[in-house]
C-alpha positions in Angstrom: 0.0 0.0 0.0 1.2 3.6 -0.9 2.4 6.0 1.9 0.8 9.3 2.1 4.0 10.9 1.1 4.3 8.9 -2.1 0.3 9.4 -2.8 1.1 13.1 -2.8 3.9 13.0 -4.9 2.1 11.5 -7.5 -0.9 13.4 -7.0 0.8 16.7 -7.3 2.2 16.1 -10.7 -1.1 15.0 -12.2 -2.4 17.9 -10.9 0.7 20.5 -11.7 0.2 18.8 -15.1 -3.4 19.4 -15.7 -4.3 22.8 -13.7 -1.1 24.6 -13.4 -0.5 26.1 -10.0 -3.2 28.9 -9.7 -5.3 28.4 -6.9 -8.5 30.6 -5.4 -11.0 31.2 -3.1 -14.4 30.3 -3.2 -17.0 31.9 -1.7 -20.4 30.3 -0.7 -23.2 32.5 -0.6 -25.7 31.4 1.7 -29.5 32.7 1.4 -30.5 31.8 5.0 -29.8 29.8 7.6 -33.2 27.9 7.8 -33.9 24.6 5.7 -37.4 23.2 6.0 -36.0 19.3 5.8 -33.6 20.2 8.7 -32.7 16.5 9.6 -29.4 15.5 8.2 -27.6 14.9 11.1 -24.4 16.5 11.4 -25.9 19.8 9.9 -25.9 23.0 11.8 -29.6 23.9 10.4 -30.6 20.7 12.0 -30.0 22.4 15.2 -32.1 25.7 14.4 -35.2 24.7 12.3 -37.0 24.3 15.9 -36.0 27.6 17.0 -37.0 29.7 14.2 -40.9 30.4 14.7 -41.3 32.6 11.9 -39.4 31.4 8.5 -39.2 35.0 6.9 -36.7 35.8 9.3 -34.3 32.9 8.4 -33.9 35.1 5.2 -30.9 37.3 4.4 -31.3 40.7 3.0 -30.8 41.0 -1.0 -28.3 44.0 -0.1 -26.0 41.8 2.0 -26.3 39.0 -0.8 -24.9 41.7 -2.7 -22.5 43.5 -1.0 -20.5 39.5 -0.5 -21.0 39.4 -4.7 -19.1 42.7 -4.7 -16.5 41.7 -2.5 -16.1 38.4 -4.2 -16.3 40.6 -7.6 -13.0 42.8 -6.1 -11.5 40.3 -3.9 -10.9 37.9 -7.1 -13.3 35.3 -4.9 -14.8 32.6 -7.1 -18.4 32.3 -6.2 -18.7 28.6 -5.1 -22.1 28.6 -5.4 -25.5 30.1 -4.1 -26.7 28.2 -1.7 -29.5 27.7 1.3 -32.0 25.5 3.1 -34.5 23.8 1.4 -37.9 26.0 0.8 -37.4 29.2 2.2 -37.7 31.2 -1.1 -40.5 31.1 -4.2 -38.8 29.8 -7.5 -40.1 33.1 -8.5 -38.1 34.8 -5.6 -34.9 33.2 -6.6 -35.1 34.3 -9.9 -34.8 37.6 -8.7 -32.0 36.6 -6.5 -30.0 34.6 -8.8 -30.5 37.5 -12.1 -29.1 40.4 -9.1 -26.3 38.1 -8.1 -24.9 36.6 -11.6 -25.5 40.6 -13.4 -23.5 42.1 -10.4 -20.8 39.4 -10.5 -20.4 39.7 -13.9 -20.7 36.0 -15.1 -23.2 33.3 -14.4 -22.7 31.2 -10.9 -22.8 27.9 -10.1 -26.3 26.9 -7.6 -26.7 24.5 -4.5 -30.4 24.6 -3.6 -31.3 20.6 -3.1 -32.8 18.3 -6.4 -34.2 21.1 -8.7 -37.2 20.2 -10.6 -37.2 20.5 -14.1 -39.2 23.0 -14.7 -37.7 25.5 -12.0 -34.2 24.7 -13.7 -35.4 26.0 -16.7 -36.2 29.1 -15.4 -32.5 29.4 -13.8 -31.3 28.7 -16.7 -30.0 31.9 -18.0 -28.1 32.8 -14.7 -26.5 29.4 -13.6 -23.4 27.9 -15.3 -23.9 24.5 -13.3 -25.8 22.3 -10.7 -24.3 21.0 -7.3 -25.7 17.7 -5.8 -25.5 17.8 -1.9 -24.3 14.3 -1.8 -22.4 14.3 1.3 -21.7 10.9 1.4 -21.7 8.0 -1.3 -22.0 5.3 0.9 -26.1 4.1 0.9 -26.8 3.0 4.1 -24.4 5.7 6.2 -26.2 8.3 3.7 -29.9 6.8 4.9 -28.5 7.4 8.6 -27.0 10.7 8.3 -29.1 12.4 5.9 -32.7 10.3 5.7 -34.7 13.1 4.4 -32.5 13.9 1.4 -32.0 11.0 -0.6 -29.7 10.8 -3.6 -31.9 9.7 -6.4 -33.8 13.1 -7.0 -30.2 14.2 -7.8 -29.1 11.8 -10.0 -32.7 12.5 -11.9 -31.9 16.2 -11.8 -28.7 15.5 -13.5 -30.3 13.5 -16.4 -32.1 17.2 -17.6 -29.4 19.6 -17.0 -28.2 19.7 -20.5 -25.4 22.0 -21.2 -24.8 23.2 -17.3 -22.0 22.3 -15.7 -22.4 19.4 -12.4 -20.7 19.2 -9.3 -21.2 17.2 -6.1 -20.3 18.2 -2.6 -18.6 15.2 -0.2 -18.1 15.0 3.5 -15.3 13.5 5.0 -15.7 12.5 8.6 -19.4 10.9 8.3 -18.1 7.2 9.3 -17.3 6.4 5.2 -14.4 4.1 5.2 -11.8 4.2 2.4 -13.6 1.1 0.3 -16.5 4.2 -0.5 -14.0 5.5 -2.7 -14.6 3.1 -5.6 -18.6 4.1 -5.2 -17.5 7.9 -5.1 -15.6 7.5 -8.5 -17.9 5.6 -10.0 -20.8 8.2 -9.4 -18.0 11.2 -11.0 -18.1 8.3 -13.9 -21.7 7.8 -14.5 -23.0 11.7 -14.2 -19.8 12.8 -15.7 -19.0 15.3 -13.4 -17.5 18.6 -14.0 -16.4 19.2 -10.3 -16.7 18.0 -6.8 -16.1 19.3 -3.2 -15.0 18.3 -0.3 -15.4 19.0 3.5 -13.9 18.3 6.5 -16.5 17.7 8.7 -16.8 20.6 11.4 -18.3 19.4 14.6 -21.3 21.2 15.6 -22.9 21.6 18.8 -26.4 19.7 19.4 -25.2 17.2 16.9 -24.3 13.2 17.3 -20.8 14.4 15.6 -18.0 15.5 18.0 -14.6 15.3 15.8 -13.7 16.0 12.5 -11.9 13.8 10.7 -7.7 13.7 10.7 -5.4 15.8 8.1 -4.0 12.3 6.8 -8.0 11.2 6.4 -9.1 14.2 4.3 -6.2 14.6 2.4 -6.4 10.6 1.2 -9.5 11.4 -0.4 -8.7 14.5 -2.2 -5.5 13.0 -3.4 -7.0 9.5 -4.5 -9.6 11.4 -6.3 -7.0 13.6 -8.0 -5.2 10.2 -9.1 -8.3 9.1 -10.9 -9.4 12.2 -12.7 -6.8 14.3 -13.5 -9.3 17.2 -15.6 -11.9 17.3 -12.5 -12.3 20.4 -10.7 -11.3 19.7 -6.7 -12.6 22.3 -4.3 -11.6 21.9 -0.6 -13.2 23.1 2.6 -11.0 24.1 5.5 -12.8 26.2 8.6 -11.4 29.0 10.5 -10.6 26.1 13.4 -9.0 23.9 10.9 -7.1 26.9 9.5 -6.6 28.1 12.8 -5.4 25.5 15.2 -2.0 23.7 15.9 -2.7 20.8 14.7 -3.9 21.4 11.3 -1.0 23.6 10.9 0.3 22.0 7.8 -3.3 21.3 6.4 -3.9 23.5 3.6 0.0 22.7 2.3 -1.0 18.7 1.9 -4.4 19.8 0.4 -2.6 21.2 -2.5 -0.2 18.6 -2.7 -3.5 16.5 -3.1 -4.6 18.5 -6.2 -7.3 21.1 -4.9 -7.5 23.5 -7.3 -9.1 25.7 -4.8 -9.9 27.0 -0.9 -13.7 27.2 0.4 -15.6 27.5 3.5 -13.1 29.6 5.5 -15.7 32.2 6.3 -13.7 34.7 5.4 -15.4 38.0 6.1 -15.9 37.4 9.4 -12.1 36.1 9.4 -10.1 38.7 7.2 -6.8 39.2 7.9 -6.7 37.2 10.9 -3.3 34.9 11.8 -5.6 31.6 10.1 -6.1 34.1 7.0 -2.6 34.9 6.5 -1.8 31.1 7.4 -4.1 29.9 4.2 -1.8 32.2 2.1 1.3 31.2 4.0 0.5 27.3 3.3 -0.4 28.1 -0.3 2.6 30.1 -0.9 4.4 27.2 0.5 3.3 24.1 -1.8 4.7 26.1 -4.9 0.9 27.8 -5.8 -0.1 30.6 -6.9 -3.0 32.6 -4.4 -5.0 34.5 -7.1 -7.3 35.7 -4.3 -6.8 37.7 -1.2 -8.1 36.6 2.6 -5.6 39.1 4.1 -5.7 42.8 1.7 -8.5 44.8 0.9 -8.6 46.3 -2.5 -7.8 50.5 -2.9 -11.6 50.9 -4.2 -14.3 53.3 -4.5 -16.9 50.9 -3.2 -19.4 53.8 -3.3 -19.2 54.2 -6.6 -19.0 50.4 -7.6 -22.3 50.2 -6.2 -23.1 52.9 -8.2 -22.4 51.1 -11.3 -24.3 48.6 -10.7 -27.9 48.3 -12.6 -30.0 48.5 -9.1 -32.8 50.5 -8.0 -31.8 53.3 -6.0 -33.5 52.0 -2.7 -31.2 48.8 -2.7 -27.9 50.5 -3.7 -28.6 53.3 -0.7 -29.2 49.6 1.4 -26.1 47.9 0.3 -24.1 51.4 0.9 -25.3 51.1 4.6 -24.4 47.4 4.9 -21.4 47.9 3.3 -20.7 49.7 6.1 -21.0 46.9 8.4 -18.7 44.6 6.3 -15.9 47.4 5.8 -15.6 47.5 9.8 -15.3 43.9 10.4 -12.7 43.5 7.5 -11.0 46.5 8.1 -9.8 45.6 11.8 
């Protein structure tokens, strides 16, 4: 059996072959923090949906949706995807949302909002570039147990209409797979021919049966492995400010590129910027011989007044996102 060392070495050529060393942040832009299934089980929404009485409240304003698609715009963030819990907005709301957000960016964005019925994809069409499956784990029967509301068939059905978008899947490592799930997890790239996939480290979350994420070593074995087998597949990792943060993660994000990510997610950077994790991201990045196209650590010289101004908004929402662009400029600015 290979040795992590010699996994990586071999991994990190296919990957320096295929991609190049530019890597990038992507940033997840989350519509609420309410999903109406609310039962996968090592989900932070699984802890909330019986403390939100009124749904509507769950929602986040359209001006701070837009402010983070500004500061991805500027920030040379990658919008991962837009994303949420499962039926807190009309198809005719997110219309809305998803025309603002892709127009603002400048291009269209890839989407994360559960198995998509045909007919409601349609009408996303013109503002998506792809579809992401919430898979979270491959394995049947651990995915029944973890996740029993959200079964994966609706989203292999969902990928049988997608026509010319792009599809992704999104993995969690530190469910209870085991390493013999790989050969399922390839074979499910295989069969929907994916264009992307990523991964998590699962992040431990209060109220849930989950108390550990998994080891560097673990995660890192299935990025790499996955690299092995498909060297033109787009790899997106997950770190979190703890993991990015913490001792004993220290050499995390160096091994991840080594593994053949082609890019950084999750860190919620916002709330983070600049921060010792932040510049350790960079740091780690810097160190495996990539390229950062992003930034988690400088804030752009801009008029952010006036690119708001530019922007084709009514004047209401632009004088909203001026004011919460205020609020974002403070926390990053510390």
């Amino acid at each position: 059996m290979e040795t992590l060392k010699e996994l990586l070495e071999k991994s990190n050529k296919i990957h320096l072959d295929n991609h190049g060393n530019k890597v990038w942040f992507g940033r997840c832009i989350f519509l609420s923090w309410y999903c109406k299934v609310g039962t996968c089980k090592f989900c932070y929404r699984s802890t909330q949906k019986s403390r939100i009485k009124h749904e509507e409240n769950a929602r986040r304003s359209l001006a701070s949706l837009l402010i983070e698609t500004l500061l991805s715009k500027k920030l040379n963030w990658r919008i991962e995807f837009l994303t949420g819990g499962y039926g807190i907005y009309s198809t005719k709301e997110l219309v809305a949302i998803m025309k603002h957000v892709s127009e603002s960016y400048g291009e269209k964005i890839w989407l994360n909002l559960g198995a998509i019925k045909k007919e409601d994809l349609e009408k996303f069409r013109p503002y998506i570039k792809g579809i992401v499956s919430s898979i979270e784990t491959i394995n049947e029967k651990l995915h029944n147990k973890v996740c029993p509301d959200k079964a994966i068939k609706p989203y292999e059905e969902m990928f049988s209409y997608t026509g010319n978008l792009k599809k992704s899947m999104t993995i969690v490592i530190g469910l209870g797979e085991k390493k013999e799930d790989f050969e399922d997890l390839a074979k499910f790239i295989e069969k929907h021919k994916l264009d992307r996939i990523t991964f998590y480290a699962l992040k431990p979350v209060k109220d849930t049966p989950y108390t550990a994420g998994p080891s560097t070593e673990d995660y890192v074995w299935w990025i790499a492995k996955t690299r092995i087998r498909f060297p033109k597949l787009q790899i997106i990792a997950g770190t979190t400010y703890e993991r990015a943060a913490e001792n004993k993660y220290k050499d995390e994000i160096y091994l991840l590129m080594k593994a053949g990510a082609n890019a950084i997610t999750k860190f919620p950077a916002t709330k983070k910027f600049n921060t010792e994790a932040a510049k350790n991201i960079e740091k780690q990045i810097k160190k495996a011989g990539r390229e950062f196209t992003s930034s988690l650590t400088k804030l752009p010289k801009t008029n952010w007044d006036k690119e708001i101004d530019s922007l084709s908004l009514e004047d209401e929402l632009k004088k909203d996102m001026k004011e919460k662009l205020k609020e974002y400029m403070k926390r990053m600015s510390n």
